[in-house]
Backbone bond lengths (Angstrom), bond angles and torsions (degrees), N, CA, C in turn:
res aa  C-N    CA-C-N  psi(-1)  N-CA   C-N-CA  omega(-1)  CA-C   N-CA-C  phi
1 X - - - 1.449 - - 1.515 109.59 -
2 X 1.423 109.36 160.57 1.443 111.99 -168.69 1.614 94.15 -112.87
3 X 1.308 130.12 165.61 1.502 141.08 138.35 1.314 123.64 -94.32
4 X 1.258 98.83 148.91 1.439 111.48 -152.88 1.478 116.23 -157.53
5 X 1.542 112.61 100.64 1.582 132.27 -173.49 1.369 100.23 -76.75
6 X 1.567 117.95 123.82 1.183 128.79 153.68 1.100 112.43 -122.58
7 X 1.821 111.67 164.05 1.276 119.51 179.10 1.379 111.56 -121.51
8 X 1.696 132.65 107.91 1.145 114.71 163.87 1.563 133.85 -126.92
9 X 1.326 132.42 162.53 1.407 113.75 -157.11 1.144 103.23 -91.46
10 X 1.545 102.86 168.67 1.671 127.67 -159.91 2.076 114.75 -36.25
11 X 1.319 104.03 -56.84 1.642 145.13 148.00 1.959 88.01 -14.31
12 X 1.116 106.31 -114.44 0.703 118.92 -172.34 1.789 142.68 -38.40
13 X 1.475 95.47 -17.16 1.401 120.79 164.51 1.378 130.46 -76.91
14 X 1.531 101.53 -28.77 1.494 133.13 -174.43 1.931 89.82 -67.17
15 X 1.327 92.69 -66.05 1.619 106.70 172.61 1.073 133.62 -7.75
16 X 1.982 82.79 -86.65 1.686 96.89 157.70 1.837 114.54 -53.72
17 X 0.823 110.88 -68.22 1.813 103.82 -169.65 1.114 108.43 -20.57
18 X 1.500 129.93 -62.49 1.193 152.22 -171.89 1.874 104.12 -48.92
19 X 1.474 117.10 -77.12 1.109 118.41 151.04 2.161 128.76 -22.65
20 X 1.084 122.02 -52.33 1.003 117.32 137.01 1.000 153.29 -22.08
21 X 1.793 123.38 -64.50 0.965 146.68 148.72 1.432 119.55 -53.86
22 X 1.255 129.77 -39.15 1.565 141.78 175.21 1.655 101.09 -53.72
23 X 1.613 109.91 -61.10 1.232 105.54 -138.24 2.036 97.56 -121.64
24 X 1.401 91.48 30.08 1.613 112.72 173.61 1.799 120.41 39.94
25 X 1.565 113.70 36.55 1.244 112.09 162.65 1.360 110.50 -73.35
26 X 1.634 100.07 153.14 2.056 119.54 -169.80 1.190 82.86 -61.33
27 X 1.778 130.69 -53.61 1.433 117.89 -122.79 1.524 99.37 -149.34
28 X 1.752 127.29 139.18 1.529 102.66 161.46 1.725 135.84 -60.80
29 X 1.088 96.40 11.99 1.725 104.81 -173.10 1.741 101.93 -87.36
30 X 1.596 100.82 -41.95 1.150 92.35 176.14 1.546 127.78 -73.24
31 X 1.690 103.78 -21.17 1.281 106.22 -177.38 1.596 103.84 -64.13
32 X 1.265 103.34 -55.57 1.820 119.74 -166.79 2.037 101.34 -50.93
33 X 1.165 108.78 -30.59 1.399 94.61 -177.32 1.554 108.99 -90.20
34 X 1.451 120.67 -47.60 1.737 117.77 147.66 1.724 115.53 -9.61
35 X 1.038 110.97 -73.39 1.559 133.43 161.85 1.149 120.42 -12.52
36 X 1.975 94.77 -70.42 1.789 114.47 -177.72 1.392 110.67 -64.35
37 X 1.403 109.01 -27.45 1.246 103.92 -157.94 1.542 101.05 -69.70
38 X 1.683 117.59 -56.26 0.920 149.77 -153.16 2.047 91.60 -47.84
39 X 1.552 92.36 -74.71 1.444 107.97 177.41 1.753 111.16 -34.33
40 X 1.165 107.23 -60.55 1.710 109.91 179.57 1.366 112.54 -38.46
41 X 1.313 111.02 -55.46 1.482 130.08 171.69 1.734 122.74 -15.21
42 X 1.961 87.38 -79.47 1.248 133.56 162.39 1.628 104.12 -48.18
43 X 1.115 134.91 -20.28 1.590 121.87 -170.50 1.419 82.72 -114.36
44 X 1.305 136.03 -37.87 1.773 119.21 179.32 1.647 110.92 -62.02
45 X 1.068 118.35 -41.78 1.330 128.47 -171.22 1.472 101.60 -66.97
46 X 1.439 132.61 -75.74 1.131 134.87 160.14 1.527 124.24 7.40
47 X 1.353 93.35 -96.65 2.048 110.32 147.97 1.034 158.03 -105.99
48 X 2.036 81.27 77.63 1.206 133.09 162.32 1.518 111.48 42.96
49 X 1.809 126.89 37.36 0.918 136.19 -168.61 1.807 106.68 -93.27
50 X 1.579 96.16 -31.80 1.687 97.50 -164.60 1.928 93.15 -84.32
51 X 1.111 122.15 126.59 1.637 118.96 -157.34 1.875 94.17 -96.33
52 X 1.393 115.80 -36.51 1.410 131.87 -173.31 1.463 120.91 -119.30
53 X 1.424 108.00 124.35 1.602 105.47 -171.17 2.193 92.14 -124.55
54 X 1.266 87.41 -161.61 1.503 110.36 -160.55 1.178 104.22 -173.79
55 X 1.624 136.45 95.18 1.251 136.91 -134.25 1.272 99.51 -150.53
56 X 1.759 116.40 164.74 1.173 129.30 176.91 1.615 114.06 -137.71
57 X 1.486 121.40 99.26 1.533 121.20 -179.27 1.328 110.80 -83.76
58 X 1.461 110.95 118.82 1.666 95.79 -179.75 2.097 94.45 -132.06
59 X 1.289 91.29 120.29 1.510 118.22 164.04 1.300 131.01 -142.02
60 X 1.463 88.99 147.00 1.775 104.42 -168.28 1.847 106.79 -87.29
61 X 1.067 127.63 160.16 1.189 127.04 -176.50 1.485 115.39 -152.77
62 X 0.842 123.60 138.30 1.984 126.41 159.71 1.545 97.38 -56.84
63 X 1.599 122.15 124.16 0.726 112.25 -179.51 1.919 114.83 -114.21
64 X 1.993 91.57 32.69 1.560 98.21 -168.98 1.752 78.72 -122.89
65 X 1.284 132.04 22.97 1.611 133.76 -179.33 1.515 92.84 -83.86
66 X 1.080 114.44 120.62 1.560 144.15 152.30 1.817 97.69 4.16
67 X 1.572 142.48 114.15 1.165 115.54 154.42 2.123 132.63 74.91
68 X 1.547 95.26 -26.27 1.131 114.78 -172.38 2.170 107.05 -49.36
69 X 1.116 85.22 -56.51 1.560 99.67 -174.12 1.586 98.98 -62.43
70 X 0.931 104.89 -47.99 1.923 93.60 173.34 1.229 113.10 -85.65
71 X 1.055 128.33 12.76 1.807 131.84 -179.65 1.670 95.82 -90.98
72 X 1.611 92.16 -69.70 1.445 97.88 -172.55 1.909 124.18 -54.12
73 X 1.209 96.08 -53.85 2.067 104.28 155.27 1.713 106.52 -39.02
74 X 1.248 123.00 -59.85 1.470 103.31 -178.62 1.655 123.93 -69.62
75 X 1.786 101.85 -30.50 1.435 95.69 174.94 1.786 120.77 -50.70
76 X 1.742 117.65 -51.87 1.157 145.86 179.26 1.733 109.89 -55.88
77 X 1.575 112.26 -34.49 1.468 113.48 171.02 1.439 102.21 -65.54
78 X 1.766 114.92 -52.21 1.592 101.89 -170.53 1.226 117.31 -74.11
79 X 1.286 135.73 20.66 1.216 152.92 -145.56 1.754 124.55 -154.57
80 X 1.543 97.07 23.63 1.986 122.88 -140.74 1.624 91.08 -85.71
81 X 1.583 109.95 -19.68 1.554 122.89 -178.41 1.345 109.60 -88.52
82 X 1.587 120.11 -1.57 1.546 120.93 169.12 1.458 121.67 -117.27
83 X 1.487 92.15 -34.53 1.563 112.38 -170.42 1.516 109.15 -87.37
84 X 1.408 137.32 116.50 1.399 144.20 -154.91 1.625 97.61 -103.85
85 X 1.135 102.34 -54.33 2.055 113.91 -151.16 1.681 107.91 -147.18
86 X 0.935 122.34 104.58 1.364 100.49 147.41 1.694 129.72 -106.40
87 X 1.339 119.49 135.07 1.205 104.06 176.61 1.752 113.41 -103.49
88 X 1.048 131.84 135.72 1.855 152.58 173.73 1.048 115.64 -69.31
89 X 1.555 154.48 123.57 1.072 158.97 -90.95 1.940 106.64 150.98
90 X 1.254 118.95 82.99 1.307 117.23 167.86 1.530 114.70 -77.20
91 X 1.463 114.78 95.56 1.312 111.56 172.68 1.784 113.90 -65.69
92 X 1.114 124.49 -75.63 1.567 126.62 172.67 1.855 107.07 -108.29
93 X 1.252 98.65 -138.18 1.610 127.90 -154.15 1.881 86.15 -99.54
94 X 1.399 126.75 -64.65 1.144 109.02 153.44 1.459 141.06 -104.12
95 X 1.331 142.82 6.23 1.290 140.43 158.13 1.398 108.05 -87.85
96 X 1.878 100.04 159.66 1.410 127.90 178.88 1.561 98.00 -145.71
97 X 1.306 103.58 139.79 1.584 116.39 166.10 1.273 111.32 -115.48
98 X 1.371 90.21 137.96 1.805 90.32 169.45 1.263 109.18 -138.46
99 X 1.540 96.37 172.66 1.641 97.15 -160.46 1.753 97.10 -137.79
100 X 1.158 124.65 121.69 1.827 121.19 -162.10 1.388 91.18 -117.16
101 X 1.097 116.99 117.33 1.959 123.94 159.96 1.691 108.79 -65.14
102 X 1.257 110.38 125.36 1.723 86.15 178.45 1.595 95.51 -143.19
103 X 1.130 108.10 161.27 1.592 108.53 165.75 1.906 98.13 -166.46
104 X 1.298 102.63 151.80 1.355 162.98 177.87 1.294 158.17 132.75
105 X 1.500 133.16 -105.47 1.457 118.61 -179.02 1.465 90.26 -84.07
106 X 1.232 119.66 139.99 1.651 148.01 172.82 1.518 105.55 -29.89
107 X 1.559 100.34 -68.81 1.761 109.16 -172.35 1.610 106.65 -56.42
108 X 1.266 114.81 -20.77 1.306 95.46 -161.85 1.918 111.24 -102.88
109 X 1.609 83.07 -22.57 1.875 90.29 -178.92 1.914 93.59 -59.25
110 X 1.497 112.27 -56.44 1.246 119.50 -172.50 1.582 114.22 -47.49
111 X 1.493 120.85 -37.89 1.069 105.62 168.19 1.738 125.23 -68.90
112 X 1.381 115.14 -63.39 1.495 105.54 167.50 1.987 118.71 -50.08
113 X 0.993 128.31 3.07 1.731 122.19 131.45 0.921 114.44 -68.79
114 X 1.396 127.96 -56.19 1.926 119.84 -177.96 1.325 116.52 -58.71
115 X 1.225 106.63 -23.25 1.901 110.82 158.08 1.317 109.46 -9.85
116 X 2.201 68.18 -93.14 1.242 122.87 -163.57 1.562 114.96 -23.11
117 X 1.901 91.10 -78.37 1.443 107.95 -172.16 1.100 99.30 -52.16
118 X 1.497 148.07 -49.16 1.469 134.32 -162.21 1.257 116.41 -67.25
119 X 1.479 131.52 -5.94 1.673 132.28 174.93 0.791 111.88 -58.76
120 X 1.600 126.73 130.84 1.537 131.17 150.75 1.435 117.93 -35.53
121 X 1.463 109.58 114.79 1.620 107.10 167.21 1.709 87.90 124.89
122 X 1.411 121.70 -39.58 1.737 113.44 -155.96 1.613 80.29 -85.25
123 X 1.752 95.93 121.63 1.352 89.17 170.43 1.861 116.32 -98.80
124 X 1.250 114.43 14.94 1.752 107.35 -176.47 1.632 77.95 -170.85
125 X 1.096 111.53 147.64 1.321 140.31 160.55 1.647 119.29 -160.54
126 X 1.642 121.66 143.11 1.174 123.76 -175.18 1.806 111.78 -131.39
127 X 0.843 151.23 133.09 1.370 133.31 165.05 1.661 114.87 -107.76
128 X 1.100 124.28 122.00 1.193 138.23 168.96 1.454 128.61 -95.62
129 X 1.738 122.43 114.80 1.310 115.45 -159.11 1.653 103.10 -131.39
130 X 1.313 93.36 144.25 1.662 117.27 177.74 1.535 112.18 -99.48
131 X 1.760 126.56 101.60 1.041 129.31 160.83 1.945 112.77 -28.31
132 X 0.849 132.20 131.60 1.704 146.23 -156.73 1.998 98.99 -157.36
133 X 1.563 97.57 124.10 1.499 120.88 146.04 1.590 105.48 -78.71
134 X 1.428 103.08 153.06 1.260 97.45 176.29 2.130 80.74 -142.00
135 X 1.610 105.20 116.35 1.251 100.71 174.90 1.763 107.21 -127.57
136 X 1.488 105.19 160.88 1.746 103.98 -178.15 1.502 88.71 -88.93
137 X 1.328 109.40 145.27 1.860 113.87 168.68 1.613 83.56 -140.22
138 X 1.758 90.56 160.14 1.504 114.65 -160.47 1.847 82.72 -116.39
139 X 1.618 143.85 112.44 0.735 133.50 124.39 1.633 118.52 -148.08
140 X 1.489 133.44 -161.35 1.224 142.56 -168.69 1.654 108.64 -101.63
141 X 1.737 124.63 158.53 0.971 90.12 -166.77 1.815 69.97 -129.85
142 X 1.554 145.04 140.11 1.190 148.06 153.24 1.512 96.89 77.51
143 X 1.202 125.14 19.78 1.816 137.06 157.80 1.438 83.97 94.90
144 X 1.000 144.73 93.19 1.409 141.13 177.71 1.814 79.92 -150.44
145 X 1.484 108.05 -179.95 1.137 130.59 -179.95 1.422 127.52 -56.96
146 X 1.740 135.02 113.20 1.161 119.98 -175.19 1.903 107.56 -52.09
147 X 1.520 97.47 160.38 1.534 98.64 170.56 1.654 98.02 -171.26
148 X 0.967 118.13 168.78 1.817 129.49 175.99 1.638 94.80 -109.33
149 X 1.494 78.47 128.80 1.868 92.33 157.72 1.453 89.20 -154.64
150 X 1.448 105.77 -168.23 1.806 145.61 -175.72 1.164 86.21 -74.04
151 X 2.031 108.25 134.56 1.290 111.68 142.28 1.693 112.96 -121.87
152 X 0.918 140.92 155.48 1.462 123.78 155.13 1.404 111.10 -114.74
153 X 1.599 85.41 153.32 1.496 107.49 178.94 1.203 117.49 -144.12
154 X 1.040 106.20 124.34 1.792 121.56 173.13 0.989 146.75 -73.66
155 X 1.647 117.39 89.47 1.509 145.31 -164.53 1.323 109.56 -39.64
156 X 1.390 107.32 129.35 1.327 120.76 -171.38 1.682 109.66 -101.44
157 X 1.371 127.55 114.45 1.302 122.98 175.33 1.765 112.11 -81.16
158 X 0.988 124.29 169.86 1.760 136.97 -154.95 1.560 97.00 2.15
C-alpha cells in the first residue's frame, strides 16, 4: 500500500465523518478507498469501458396497471439472453417488487432497465451492475469430461 496526503475542506469532512459513522468503518482510510473504489467503477462504466456486467433490476410496479405484468414477462422472454431470474415480491394490495438477475454486455443489460423503468405503472426502478470478465476455461466439472465453456469473474477495482 501507498500513503497518500489529501486535503479536504471542513464541509466535506463533516460528510465523510458522518459517512463513517453511518456505515461503521474502523478508519477513514478505509472509507476513502471504499469511495475510490466505488468512483473508479462509476468512471469505467460511464465510458463504456466495463464491456460485461452481472446485474440486479429491482422495480416496484402497480400490479392492477393495464397489461403491465404481461408486458414486462414478454419484454424479459425476448430478452431470455440477459434476463436470468426474476424473483415476485407482493408488497401490499397494490404494489409488487421485483428483483431481475441479469448479466451481459453492459449497454445492453442497461438498456432493457431503461425499458423497464420507463413502463407505465413501474413506479421506481434501479439497476445495479457488477463489472464481470467473461473467460473460456478448459476444465472438468465432478471428474466428468474436460471441455471449455464461460466463466465469469468479478473485476476487482484498487
Amino acid at each position: 500500500m501507498q500513503r497518500v496526503t489529501i486535503v479536504l475542506d471542513d464541509d466535506l469532512m463533516e460528510e465523510l465523518d458522518r459517512l463513517i459513522a453511518l456505515r461503521g468503518y474502523q478508519n477513514r482510510s478505509e472509507a476513502i478507498r471504499d469511495l475510490a473504489r466505488a468512483g473508479i467503477r462509476q468512471a469505467a462504466q460511464d465510458s463504456g469501458a466495463v464491456r460485461q456486467c452481472a446485474a440486479a433490476l429491482v422495480y416496484v410496479y402497480d400490479h392492477g396497471a393495464r397489461e403491465l405484468s404481461k408486458r414486462l414477462v414478454n419484454y424479459f422472454h425476448g430478452h431470455h439472453d440477459l434476463a436470468l431470474a426474476t424473483m415476485h415480491i407482493h408488497l401490499d394490495h397494490e404494489n409488487c417488487l421485483e428483483v431481475t438477475a441479469m448479466r451481459g454486455p453492459t449497454d445492453e443489460v442497461q438498456h432493457v432497465a431503461d425499458r423497464v423503468i420507463a413502463e407505465r405503472g413501474v413506479r421506481y426502478g434501479r439497476l445495479v451492475t457488477l463489472p464481470v470478465e467473461v473467460a473460456a476455461e478448459t476444465h472438468s466439472h465432478g471428474g466428468g469430461a474436460r471441455r471449455k465453456h464461460p466463466h465469469i469473474h468479478v473485476r476487482q477495482a484498487g
